[in-house]
mmCIF file of the C-alpha atoms, coordinates in Angstrom:
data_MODEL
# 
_entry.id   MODEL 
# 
loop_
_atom_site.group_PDB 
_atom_site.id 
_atom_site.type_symbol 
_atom_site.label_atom_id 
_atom_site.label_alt_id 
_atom_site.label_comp_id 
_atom_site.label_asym_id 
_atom_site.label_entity_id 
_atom_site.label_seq_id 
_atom_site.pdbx_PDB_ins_code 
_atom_site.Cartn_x 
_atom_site.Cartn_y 
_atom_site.Cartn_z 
_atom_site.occupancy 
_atom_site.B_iso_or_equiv 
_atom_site.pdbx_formal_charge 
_atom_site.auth_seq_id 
_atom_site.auth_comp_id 
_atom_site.auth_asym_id 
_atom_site.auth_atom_id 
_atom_site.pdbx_PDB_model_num 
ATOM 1   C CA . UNK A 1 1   ? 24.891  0.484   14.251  1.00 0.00 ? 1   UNK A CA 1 
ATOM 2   C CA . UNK A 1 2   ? 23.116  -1.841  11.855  1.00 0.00 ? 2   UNK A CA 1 
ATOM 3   C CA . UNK A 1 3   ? 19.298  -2.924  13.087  1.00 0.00 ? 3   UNK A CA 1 
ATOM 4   C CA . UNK A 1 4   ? 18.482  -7.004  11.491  1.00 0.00 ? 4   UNK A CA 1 
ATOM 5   C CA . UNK A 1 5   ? 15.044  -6.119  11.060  1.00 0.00 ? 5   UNK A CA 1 
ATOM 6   C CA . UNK A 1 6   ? 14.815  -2.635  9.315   1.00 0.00 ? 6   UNK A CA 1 
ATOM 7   C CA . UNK A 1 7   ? 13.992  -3.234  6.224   1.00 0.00 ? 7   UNK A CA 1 
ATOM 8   C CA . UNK A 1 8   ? 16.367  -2.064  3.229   1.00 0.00 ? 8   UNK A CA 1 
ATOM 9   C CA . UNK A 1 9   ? 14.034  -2.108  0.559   1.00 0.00 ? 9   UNK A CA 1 
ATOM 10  C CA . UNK A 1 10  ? 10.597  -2.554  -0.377  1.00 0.00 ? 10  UNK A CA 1 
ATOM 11  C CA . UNK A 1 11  ? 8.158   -2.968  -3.698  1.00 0.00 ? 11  UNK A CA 1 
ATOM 12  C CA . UNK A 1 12  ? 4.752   -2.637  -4.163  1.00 0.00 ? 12  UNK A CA 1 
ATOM 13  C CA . UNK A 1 13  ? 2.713   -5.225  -5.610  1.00 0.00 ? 13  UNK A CA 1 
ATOM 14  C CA . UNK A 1 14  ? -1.560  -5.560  -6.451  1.00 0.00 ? 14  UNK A CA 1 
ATOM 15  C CA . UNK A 1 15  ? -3.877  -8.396  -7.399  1.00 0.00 ? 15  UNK A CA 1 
ATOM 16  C CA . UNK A 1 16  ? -7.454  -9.470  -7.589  1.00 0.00 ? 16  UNK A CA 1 
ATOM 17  C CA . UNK A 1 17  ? -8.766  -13.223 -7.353  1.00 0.00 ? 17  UNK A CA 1 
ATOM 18  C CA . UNK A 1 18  ? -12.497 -14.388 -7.688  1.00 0.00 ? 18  UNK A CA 1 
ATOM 19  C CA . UNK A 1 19  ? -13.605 -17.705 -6.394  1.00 0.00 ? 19  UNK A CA 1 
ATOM 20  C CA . UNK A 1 20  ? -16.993 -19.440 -4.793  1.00 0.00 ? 20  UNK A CA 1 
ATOM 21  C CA . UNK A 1 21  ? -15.132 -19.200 -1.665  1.00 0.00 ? 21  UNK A CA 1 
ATOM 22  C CA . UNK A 1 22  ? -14.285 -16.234 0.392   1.00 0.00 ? 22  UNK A CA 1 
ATOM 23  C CA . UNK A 1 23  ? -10.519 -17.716 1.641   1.00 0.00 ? 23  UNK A CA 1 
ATOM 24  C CA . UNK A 1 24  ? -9.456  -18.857 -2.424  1.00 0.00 ? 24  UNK A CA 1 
ATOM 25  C CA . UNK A 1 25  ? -10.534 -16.081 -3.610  1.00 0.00 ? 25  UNK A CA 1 
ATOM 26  C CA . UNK A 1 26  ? -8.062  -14.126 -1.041  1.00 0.00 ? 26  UNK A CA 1 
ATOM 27  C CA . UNK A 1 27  ? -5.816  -16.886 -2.250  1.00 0.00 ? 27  UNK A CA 1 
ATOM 28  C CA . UNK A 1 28  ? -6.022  -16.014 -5.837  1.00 0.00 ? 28  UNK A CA 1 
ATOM 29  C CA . UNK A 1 29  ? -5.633  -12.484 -5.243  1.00 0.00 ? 29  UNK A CA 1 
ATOM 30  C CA . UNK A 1 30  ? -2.156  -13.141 -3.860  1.00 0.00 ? 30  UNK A CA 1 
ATOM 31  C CA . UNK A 1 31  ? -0.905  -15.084 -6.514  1.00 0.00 ? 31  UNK A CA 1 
ATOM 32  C CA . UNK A 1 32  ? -1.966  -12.815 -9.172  1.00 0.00 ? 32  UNK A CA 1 
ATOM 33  C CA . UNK A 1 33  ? 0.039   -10.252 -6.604  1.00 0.00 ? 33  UNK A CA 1 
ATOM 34  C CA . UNK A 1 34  ? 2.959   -12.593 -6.490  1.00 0.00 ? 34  UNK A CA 1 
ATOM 35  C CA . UNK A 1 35  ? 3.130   -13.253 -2.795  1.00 0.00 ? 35  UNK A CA 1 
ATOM 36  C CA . UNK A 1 36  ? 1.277   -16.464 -2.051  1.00 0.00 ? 36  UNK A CA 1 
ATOM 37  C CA . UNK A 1 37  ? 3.946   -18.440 -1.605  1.00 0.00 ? 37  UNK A CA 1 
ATOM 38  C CA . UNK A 1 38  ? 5.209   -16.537 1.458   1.00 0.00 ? 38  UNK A CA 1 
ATOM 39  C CA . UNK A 1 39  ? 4.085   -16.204 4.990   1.00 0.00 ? 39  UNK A CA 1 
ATOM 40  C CA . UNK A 1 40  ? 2.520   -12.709 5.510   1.00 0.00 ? 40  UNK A CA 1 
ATOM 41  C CA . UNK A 1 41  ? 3.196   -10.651 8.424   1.00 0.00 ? 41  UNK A CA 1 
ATOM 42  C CA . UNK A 1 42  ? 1.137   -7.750  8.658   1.00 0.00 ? 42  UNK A CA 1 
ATOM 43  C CA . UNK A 1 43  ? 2.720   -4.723  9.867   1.00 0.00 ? 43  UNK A CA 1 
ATOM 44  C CA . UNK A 1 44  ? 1.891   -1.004  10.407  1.00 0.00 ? 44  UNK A CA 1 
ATOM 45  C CA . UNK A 1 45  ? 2.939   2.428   8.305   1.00 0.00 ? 45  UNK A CA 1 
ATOM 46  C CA . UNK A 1 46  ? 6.436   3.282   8.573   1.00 0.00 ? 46  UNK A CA 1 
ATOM 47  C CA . UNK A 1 47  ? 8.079   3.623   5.809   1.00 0.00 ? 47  UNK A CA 1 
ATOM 48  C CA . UNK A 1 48  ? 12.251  3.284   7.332   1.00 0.00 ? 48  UNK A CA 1 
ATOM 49  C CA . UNK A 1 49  ? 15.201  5.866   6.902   1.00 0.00 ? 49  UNK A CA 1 
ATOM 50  C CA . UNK A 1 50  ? 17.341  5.002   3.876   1.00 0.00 ? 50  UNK A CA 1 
ATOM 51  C CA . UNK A 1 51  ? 14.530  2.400   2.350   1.00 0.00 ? 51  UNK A CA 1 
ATOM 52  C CA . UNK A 1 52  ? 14.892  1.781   -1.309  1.00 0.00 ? 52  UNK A CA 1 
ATOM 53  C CA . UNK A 1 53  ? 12.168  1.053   -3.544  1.00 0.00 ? 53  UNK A CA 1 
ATOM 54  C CA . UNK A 1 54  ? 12.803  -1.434  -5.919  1.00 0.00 ? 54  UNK A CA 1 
ATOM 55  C CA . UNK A 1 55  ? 10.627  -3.521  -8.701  1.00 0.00 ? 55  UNK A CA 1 
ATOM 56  C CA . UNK A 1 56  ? 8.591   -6.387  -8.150  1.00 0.00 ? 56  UNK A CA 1 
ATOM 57  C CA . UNK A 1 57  ? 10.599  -8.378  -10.577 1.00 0.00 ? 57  UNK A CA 1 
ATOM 58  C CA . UNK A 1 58  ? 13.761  -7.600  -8.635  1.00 0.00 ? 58  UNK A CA 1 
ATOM 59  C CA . UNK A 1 59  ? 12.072  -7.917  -5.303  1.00 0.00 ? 59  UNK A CA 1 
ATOM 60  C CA . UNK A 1 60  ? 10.630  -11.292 -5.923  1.00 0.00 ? 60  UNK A CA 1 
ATOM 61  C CA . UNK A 1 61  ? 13.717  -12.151 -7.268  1.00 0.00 ? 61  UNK A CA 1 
ATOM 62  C CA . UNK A 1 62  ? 15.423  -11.935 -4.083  1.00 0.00 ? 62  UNK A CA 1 
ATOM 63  C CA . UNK A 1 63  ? 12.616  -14.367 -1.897  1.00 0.00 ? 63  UNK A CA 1 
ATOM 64  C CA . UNK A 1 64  ? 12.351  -17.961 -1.295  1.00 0.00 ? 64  UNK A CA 1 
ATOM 65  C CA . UNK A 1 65  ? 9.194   -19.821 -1.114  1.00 0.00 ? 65  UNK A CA 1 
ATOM 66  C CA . UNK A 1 66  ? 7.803   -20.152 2.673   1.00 0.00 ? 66  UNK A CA 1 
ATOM 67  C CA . UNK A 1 67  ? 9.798   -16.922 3.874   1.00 0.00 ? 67  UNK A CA 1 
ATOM 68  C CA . UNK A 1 68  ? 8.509   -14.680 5.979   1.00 0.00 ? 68  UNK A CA 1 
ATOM 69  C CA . UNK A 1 69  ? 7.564   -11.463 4.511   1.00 0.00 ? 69  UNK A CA 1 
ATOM 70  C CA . UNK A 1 70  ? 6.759   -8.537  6.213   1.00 0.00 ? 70  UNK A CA 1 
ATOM 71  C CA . UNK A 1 71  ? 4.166   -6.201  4.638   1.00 0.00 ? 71  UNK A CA 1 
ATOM 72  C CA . UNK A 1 72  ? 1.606   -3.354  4.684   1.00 0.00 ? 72  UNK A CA 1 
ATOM 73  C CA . UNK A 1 73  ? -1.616  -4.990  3.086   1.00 0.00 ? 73  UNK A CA 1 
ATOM 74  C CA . UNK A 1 74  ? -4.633  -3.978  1.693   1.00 0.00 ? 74  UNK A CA 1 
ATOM 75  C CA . UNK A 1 75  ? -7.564  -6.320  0.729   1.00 0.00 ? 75  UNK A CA 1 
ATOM 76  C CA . UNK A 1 76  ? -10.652 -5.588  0.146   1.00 0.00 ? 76  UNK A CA 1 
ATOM 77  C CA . UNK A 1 77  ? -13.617 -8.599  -0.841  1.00 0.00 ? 77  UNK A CA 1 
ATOM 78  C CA . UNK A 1 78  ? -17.027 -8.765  -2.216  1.00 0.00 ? 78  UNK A CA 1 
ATOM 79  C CA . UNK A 1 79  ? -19.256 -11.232 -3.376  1.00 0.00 ? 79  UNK A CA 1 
ATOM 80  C CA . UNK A 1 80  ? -21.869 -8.658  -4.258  1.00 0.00 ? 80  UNK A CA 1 
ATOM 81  C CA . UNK A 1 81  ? -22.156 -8.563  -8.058  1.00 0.00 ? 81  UNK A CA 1 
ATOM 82  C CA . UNK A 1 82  ? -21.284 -5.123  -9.161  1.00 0.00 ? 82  UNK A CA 1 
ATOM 83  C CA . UNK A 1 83  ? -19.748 -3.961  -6.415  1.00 0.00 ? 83  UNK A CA 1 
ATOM 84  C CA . UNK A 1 84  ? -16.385 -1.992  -6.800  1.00 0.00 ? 84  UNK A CA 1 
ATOM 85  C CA . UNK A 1 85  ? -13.899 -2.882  -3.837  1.00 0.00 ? 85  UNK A CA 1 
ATOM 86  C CA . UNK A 1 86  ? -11.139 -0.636  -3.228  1.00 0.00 ? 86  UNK A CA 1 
ATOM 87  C CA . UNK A 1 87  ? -7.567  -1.429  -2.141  1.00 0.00 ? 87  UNK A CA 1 
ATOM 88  C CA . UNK A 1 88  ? -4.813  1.454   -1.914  1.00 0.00 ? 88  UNK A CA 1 
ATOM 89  C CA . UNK A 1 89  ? -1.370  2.002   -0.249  1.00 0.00 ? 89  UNK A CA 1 
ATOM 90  C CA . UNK A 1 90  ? 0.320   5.386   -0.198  1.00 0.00 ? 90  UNK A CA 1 
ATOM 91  C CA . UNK A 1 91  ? 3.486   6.175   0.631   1.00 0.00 ? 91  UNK A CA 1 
ATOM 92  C CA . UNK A 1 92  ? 5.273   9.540   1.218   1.00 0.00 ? 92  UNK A CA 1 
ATOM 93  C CA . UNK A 1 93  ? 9.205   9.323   1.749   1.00 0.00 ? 93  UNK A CA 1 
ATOM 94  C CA . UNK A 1 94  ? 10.243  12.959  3.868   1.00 0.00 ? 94  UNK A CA 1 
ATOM 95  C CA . UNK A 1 95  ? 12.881  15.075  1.967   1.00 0.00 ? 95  UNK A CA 1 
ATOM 96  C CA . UNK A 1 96  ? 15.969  14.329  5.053   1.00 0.00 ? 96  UNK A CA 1 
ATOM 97  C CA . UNK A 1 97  ? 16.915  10.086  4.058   1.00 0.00 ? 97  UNK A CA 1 
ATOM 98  C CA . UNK A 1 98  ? 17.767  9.602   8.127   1.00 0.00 ? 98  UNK A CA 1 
ATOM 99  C CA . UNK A 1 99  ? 13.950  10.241  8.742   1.00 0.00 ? 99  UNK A CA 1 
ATOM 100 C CA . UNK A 1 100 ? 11.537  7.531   8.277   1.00 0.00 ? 100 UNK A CA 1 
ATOM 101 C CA . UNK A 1 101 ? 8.208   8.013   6.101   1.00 0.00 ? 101 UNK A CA 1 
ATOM 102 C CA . UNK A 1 102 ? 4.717   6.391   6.153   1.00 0.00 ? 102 UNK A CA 1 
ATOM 103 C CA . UNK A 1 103 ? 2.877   4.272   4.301   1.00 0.00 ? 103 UNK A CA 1 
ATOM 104 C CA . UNK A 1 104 ? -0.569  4.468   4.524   1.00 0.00 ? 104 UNK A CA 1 
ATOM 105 C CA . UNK A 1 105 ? -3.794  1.902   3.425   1.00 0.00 ? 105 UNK A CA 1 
ATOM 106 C CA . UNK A 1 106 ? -7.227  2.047   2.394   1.00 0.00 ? 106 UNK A CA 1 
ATOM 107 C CA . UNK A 1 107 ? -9.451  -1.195  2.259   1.00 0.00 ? 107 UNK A CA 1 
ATOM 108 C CA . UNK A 1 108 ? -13.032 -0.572  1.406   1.00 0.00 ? 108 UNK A CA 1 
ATOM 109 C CA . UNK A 1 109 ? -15.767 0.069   -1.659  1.00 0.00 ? 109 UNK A CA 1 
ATOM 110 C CA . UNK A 1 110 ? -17.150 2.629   -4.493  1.00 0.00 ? 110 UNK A CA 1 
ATOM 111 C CA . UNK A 1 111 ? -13.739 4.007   -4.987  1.00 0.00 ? 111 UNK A CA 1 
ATOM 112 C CA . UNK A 1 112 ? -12.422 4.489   -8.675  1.00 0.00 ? 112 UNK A CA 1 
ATOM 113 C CA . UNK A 1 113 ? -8.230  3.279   -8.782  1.00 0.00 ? 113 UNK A CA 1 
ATOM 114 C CA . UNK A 1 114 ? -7.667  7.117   -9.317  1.00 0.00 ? 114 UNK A CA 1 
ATOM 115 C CA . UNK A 1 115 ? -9.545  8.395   -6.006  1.00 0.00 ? 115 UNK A CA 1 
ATOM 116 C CA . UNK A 1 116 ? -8.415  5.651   -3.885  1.00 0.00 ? 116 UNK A CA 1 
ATOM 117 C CA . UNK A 1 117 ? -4.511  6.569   -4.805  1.00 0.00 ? 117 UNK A CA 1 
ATOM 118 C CA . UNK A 1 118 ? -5.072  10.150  -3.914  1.00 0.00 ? 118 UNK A CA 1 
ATOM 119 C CA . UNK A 1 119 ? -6.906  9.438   -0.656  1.00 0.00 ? 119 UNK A CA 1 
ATOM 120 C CA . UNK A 1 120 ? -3.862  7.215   0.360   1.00 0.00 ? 120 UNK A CA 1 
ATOM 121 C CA . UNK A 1 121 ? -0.826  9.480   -0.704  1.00 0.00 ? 121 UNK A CA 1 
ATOM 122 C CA . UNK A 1 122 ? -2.873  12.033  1.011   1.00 0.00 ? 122 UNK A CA 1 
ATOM 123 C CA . UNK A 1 123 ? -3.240  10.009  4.429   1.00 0.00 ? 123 UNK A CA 1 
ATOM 124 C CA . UNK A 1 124 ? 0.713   8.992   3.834   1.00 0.00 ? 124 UNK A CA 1 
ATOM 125 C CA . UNK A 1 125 ? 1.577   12.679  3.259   1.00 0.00 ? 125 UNK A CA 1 
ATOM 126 C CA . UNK A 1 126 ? -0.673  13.919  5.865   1.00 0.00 ? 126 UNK A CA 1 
ATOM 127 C CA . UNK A 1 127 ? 0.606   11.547  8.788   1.00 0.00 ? 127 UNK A CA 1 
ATOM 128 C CA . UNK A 1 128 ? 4.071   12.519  7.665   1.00 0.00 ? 128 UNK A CA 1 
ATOM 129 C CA . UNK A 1 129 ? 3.721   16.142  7.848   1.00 0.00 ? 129 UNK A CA 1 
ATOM 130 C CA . UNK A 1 130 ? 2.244   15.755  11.141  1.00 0.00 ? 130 UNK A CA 1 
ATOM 131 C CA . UNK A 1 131 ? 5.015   14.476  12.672  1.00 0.00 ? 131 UNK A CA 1 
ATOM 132 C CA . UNK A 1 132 ? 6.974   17.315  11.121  1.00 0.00 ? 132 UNK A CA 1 
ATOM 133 C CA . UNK A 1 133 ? 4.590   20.010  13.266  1.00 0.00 ? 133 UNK A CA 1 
ATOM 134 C CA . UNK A 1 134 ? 2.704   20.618  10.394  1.00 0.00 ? 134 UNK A CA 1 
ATOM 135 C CA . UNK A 1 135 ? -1.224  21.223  11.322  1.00 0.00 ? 135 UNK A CA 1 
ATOM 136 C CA . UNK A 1 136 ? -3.357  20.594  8.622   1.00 0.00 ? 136 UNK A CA 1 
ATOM 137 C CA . UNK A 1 137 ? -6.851  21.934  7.945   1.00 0.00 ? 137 UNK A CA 1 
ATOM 138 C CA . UNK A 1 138 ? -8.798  18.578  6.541   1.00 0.00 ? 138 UNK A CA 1 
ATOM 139 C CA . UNK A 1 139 ? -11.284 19.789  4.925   1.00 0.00 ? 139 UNK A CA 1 
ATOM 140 C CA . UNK A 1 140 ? -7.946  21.632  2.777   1.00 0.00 ? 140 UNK A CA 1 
ATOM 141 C CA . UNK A 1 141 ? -8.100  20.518  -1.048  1.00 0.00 ? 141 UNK A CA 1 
ATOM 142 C CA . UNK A 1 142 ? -4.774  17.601  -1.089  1.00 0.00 ? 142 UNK A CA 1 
ATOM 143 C CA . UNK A 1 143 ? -2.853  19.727  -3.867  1.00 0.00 ? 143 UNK A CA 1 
ATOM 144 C CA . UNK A 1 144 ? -3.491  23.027  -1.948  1.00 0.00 ? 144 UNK A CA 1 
ATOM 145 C CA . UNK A 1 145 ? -1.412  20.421  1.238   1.00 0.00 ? 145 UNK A CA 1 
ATOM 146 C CA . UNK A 1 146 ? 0.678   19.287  -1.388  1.00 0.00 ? 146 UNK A CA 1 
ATOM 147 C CA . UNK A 1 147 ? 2.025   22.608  -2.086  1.00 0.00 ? 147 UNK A CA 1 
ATOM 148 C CA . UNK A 1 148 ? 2.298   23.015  1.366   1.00 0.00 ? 148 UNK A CA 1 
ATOM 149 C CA . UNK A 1 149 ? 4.434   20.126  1.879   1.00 0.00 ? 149 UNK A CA 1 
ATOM 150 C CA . UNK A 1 150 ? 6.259   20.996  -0.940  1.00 0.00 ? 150 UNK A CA 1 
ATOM 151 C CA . UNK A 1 151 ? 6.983   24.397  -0.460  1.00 0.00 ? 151 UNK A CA 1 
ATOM 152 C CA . UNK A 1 152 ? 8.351   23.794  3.462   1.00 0.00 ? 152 UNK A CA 1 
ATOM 153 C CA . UNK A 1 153 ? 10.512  21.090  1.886   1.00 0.00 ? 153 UNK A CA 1 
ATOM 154 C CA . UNK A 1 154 ? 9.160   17.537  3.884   1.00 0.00 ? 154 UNK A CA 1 
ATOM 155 C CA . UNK A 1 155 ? 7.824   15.515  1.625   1.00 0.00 ? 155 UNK A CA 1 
ATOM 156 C CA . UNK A 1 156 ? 9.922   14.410  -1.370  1.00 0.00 ? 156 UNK A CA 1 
ATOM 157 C CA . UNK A 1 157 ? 8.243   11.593  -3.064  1.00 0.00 ? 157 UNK A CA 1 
ATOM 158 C CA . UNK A 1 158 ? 4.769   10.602  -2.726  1.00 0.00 ? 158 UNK A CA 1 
ATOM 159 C CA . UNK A 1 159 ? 3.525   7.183   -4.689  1.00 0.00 ? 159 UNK A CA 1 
ATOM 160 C CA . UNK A 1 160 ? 0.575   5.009   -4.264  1.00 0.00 ? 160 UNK A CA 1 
ATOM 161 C CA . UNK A 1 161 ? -0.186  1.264   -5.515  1.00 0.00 ? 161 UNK A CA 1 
ATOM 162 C CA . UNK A 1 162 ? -3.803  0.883   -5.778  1.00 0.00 ? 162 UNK A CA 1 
ATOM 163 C CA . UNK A 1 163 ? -6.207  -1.998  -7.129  1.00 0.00 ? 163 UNK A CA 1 
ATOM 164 C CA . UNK A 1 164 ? -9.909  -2.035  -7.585  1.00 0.00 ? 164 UNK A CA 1 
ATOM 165 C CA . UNK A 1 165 ? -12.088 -4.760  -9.150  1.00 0.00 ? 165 UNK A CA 1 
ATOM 166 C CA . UNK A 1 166 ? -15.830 -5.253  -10.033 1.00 0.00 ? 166 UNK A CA 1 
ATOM 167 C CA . UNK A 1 167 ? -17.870 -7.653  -8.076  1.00 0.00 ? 167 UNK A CA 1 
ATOM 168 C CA . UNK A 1 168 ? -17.921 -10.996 -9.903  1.00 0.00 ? 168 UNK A CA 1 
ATOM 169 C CA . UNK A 1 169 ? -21.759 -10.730 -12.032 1.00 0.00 ? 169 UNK A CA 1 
ATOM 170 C CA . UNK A 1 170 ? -22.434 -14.218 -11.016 1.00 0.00 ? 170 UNK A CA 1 
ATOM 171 C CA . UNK A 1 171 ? -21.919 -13.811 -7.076  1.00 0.00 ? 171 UNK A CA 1 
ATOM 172 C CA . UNK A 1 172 ? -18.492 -15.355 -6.611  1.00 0.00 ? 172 UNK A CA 1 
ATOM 173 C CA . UNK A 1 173 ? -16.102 -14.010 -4.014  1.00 0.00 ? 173 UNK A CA 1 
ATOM 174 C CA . UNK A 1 174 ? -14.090 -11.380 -5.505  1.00 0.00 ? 174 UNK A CA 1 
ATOM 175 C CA . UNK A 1 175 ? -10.980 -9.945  -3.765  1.00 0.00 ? 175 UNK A CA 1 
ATOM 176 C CA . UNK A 1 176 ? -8.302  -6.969  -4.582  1.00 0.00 ? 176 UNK A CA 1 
ATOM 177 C CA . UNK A 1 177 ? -5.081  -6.528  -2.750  1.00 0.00 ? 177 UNK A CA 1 
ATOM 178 C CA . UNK A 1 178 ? -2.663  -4.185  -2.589  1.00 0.00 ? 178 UNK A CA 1 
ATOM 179 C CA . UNK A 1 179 ? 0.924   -4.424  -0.384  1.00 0.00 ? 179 UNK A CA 1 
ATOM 180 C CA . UNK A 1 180 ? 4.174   -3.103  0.160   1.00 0.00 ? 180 UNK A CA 1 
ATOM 181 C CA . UNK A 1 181 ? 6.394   -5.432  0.989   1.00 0.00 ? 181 UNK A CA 1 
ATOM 182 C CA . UNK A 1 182 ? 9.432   -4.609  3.321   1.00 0.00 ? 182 UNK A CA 1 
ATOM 183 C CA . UNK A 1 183 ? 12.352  -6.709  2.496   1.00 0.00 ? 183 UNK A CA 1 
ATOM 184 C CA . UNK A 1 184 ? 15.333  -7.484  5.271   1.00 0.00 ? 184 UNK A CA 1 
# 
């Protein structure tokens, strides 16, 4: 039986946006992104059975201006020059298609683009193996859990789509976003 709101497919997408105002700068963000014409529904991290990932090109393709879109966001905003803001989303699609995955996001600060996307395939893998009956040390290296994964046959894919961006020098808001965007 086919469900009308599991999504079918989904792309990732990232922006940044700097402004003298919080909101525009949020604003900004999204359009570099491609997704400010749309209204945003925020939802949680499941990834659905049988999701395909497709490009942003062919992704945006498909939309209409004013639909609703349902995503997993990230944003992360400053106005303290300098200051590197952090936004990540992970994903980690299990091995069996029928079985949903997660998708995972980090908002936050002092993160490099590489560090943030390993912290957020790790929480996307991690969450995933979990509900597999996998107990994971934490304080465990990620590639020594990778392996695990890996090795037990879970976790197929992992991915993340991560932005970062330097506090504007002059003070003005500055924003980076990062989604996945669950198409219908």
């Amino acid at each position: 039986m086919e469900h009308p709101l599991v999504p079918k497919q989904m792309f990732f997408t990232r922006g940044t946006g700097k402004h003298l105002q919080n909101l525009q700068s949020f604003e900004e963000a999204l359009r570099n992104a491609g997704i400010a014409e749309f209204n945003l529904v925020r939802v949680s991290s499941i990834f659905p059975p049988r999701c395909r990932i497709i490009s942003r090109a062919k992704g945006l393709a498909q939309l209409t201006p004013g639909q609703i879109l349902f995503c997993v966001i990230a944003e992360s905003r400053t106005n303290e020059p300098n200051r590197l803001a952090s936004a990540g989303i992970g994903l980690a699609v299990p091995a069996v298609k029928e079985k949903h995955g997660y998708i995972s996001e980090y908002h936050g600060f002092g993160m490099t683009q590489r560090v943030c996307g390993d912290y957020v395939e790790d929480m996307a893998a991690s969450m995933l193996a979990t509900t597999q009956g996998i107990d994971l040390d934490p304080d465990t290296a990620y590639n020594e859990r990778k392996e695990i994964y890996q090795t037990k046959g879970l976790i197929v894919h992992t991915r993340a789509m991560v932005q970062t961006v330097e506090g504007d020098k002059r003070g003005l808001w500055t924003t980076a976003i990062a989604a996945a965007v669950l198409l219908v």
